[in-house]
C-alpha positions as CSV (number, residue, x, y, z in Angstrom):
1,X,-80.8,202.4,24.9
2,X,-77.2,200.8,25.8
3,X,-77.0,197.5,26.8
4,X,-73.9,196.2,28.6
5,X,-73.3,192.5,27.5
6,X,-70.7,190.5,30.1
7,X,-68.0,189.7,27.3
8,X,-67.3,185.9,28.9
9,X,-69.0,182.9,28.1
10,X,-71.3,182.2,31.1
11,X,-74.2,179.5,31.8
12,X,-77.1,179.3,34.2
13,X,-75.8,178.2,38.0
14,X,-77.7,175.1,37.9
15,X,-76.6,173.3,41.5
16,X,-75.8,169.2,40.9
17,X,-75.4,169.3,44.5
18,X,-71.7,169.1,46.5
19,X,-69.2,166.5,47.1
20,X,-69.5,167.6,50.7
21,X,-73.3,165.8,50.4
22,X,-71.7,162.9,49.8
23,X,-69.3,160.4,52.3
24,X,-66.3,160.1,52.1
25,X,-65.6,163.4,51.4
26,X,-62.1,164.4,48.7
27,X,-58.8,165.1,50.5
28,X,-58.3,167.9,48.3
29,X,-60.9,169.6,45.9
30,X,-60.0,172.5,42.9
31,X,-63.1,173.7,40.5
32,X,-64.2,176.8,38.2
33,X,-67.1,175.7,39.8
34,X,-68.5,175.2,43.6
35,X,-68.1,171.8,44.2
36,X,-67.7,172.3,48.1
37,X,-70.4,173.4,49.8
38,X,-69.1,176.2,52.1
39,X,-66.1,177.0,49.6
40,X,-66.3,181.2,48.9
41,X,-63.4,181.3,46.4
42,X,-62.4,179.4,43.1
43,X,-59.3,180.6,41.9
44,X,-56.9,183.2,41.8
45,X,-55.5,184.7,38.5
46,X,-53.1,186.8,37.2
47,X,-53.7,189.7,34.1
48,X,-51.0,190.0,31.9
49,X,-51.4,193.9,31.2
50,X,-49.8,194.7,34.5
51,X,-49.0,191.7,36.6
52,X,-51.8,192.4,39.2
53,X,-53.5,189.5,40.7
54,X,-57.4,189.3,42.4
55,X,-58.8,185.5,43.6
56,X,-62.2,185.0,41.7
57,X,-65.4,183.3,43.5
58,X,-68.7,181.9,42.8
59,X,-72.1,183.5,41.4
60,X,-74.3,180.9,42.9
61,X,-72.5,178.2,42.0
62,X,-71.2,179.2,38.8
63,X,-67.2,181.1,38.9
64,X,-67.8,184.8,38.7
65,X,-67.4,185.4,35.4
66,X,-68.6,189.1,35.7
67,X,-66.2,189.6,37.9
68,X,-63.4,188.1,36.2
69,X,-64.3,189.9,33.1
70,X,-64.4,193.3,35.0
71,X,-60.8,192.5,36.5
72,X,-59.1,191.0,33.1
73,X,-60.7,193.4,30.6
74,X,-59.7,192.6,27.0
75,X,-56.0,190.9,28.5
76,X,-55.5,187.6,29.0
77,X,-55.4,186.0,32.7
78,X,-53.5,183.5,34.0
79,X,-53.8,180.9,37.0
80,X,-51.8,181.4,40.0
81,X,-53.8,179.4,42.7
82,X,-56.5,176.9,42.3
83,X,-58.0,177.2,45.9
84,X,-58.6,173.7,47.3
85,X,-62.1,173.8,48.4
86,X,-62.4,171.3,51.1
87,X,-61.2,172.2,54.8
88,X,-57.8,170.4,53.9
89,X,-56.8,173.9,52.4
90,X,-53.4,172.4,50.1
91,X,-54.1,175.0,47.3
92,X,-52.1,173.7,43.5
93,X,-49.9,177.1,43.1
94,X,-47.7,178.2,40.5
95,X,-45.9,181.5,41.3
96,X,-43.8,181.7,38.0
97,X,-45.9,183.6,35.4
98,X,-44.3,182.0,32.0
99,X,-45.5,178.5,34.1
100,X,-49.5,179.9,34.9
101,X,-51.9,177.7,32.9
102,X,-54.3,180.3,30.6
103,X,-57.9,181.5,31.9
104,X,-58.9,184.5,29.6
105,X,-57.1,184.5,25.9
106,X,-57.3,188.6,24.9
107,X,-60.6,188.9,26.8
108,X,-62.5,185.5,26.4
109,X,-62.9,183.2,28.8
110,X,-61.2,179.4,28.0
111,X,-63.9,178.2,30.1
112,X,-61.0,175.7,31.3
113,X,-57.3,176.1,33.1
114,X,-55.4,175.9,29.9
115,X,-51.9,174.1,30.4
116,X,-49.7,174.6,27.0
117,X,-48.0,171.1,27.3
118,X,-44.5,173.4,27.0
119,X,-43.7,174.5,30.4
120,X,-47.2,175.0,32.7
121,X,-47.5,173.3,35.5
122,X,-49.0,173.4,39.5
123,X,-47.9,171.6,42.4
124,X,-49.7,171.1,45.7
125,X,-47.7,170.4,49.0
126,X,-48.1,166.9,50.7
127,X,-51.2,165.8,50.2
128,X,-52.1,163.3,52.6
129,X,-53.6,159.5,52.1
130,X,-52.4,157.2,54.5
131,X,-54.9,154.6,53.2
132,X,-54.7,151.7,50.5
133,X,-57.0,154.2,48.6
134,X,-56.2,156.7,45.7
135,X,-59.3,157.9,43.4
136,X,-58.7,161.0,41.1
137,X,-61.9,162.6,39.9
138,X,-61.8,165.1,37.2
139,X,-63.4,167.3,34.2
140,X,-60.7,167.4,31.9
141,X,-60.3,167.7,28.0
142,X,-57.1,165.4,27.0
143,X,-55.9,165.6,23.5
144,X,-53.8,161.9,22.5
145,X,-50.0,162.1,23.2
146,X,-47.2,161.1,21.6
147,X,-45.0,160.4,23.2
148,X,-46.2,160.2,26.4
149,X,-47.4,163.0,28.6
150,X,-47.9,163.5,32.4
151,X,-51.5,164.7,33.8
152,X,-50.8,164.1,37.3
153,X,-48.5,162.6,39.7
154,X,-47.7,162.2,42.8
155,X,-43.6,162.4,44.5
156,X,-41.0,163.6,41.6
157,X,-41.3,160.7,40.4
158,X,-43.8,157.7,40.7
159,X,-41.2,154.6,40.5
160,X,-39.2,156.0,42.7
161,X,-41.3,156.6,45.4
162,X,-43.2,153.8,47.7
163,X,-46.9,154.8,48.1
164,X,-46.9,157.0,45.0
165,X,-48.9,157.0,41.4
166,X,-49.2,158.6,38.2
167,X,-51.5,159.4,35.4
168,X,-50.7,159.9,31.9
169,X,-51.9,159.6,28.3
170,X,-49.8,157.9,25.6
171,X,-50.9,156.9,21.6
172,X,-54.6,156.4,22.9
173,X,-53.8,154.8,25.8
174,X,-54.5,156.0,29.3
175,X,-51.8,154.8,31.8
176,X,-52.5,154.5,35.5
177,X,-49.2,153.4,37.9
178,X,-48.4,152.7,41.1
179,X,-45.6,151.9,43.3
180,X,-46.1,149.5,46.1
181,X,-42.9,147.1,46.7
182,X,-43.0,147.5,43.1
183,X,-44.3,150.0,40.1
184,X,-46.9,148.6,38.1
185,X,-49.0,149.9,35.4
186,X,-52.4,149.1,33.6
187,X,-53.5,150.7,30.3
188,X,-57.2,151.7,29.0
189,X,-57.7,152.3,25.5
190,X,-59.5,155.8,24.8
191,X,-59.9,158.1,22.1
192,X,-58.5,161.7,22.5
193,X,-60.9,164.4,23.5
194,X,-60.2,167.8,22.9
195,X,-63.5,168.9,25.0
196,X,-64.1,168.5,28.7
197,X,-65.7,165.3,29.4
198,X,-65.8,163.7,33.1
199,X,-63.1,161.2,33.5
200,X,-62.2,159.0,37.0
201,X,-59.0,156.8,38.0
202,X,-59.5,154.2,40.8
203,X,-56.2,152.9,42.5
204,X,-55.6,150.9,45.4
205,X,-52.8,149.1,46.7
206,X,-52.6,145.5,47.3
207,X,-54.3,144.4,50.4
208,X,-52.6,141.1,50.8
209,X,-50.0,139.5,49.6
210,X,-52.0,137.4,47.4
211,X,-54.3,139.8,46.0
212,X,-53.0,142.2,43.7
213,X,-53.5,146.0,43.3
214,X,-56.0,147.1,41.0
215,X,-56.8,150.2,39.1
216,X,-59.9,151.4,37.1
217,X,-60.8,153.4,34.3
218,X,-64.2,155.5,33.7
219,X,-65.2,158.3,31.4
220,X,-68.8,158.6,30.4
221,X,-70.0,156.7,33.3
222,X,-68.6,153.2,32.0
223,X,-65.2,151.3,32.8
224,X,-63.1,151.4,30.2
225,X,-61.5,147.8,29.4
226,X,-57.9,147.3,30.2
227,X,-56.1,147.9,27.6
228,X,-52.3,146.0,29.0
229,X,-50.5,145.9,31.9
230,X,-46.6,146.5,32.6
231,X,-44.1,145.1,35.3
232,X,-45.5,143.4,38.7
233,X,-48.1,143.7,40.8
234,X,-47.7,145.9,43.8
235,X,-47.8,143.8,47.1
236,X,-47.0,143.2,49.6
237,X,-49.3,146.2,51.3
238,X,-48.8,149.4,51.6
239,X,-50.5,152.7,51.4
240,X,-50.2,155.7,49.4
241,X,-47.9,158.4,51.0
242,X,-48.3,162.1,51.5
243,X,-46.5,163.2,48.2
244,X,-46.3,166.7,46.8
245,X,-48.7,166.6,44.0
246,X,-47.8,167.6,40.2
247,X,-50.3,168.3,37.9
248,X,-50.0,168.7,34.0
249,X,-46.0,167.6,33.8
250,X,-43.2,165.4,35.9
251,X,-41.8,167.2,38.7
252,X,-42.2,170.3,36.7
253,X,-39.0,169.7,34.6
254,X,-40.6,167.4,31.9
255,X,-43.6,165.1,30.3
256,X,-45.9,168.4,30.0
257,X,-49.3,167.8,29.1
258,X,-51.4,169.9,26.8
259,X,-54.0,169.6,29.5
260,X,-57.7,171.6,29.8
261,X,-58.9,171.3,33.7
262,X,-62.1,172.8,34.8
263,X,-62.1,170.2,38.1
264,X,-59.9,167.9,40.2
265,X,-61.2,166.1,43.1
266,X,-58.6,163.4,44.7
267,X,-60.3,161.1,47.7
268,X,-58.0,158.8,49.9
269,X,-60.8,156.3,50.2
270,X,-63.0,153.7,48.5
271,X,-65.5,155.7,46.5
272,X,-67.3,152.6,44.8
273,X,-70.5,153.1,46.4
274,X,-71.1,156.9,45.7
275,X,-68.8,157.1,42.1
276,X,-72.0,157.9,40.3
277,X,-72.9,160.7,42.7
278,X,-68.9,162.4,42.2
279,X,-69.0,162.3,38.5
280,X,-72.5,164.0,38.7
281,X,-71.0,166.8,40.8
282,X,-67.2,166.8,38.8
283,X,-69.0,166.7,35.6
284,X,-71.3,169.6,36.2
């Protein structure tokens, strides 16, 4: 009797439920899982044997690994498109193939979208906010940098940019910035992690002139105690901006980060009272 094995790595579909259950709901959404309830389509990847490109979906909730292993073969597979999931619909792209993060190395499955810290990159067009509000949600592995490296950022360039921020790793040290009338910067001491873990960046902008802007740390469910700050705080008020959005480098010119994303999920709102509920859904 033959029996046909699926050559990828897969695991049960086991549902943690949606962001969508959940208010407010993210701006913008990307997954190798279904974290938006109505979302039919995860990502859309590249084969390296002959260029050809198909998007790949969900098996209950789970991506389509069958289906990506039917399409790849024993090639590798890169990412073009991570679909945002939400009804926003600003997709992170990268159309130049030496730039694709890694899916499928010679027919396995990363399990993550592997950035190579050299040259990969995506951007996503204009992502609005419009609110005093920035939280970035994400299931990420992050090895330490040295020097520093960019994960994400918004504008070409945070300092230069009013209603901006940034995150990026440095020596153990997890840098969060933003640029109000000012840029300023808090550190968070954390070990490097070369698996996926569930990690979440709280921003927001001074809301008067006497109270600064804050940021926050979490990975395994806890704040992380600041680690150092740098330059002054951001007031008077302001709100973050629609910036294009860079993820794994500056701009796409410099800082790349040896990044492994599985899933992204950016609000423009206070999530304080449902941050549990996220990181149960992210970290799925």
């Amino acid at each position: 009797m033959t029996m046909l094995v699926n050559p990828f790595f897969f695991g049960a579909s086991v549902s943690a439920g949606y962001l969508d259950d959940f208010s407010p709901a993210p701006r913008v959404a990307y997954s190798l899982r279904k974290v938006i309830s109505t979302a039919t389509v995860a990502i859309r990847v590249r084969r390296s044997s002959d260029n050809a490109e198909q998007d790949i979906g969900f098996a209950g909730d789970a991506l389509d690994t069958a289906a990506l292993a039917a399409f790849v073969g024993s090639n590798s597979a890169f990412v073009t498109t991570f679909y945002d999931q939400t009804a926003t619909g600003i997709n992170l792209v990268q159309a130049t193939a030496a730039s694709q993060p890694r899916i499928v190395n010679a027919g396995a499955f990363d399990g993550a979208a592997i950035f190579d810290g050299t040259n990969d990159w995506m951007s996503a067009a204009s992502v609005p906010f419009g609110t005093s509000y920035a939280a970035v949600y994400a299931k990420a592995a992050i090895p330490n940098q040295s020097p520093g490296k960019i994960l994400l950022e918004s504008s070409i360039n945070y300092n230069n940019n009013t209603g901006a921020f940034v995150w990026y790793v440095e020596n153990n040290l997890h840098s969060l910035g933003l640029r109000g009338s000012v840029s300023w910067r808090r550190d968070f001491s954390i070990a490097s992690a070369t698996s996926l873990r569930t990690i979440t960046c709280l921003y927001q902008m001074a809301v008067a002139d006497n109270v600064i802007a804050q940021q926050r740390f979490r990975t395994g469910s806890a704040y992380v105690p600041q680690a150092g700050n740098q330059g002054t705080p951001a007031a008077p008020s302001t709100s973050f901006t629609s910036q294009t959005l860079y993820l794994g480098c500056r701009a796409g010119s410099s800082f790349f980060a040896p990044v492994q994303i599985h899933t992204l999920a950016i609000y423009a709102a206070g999530t304080d009272a449902i941050v549990s509920s996220i990181e149960a859904v992210v970290g799925a």
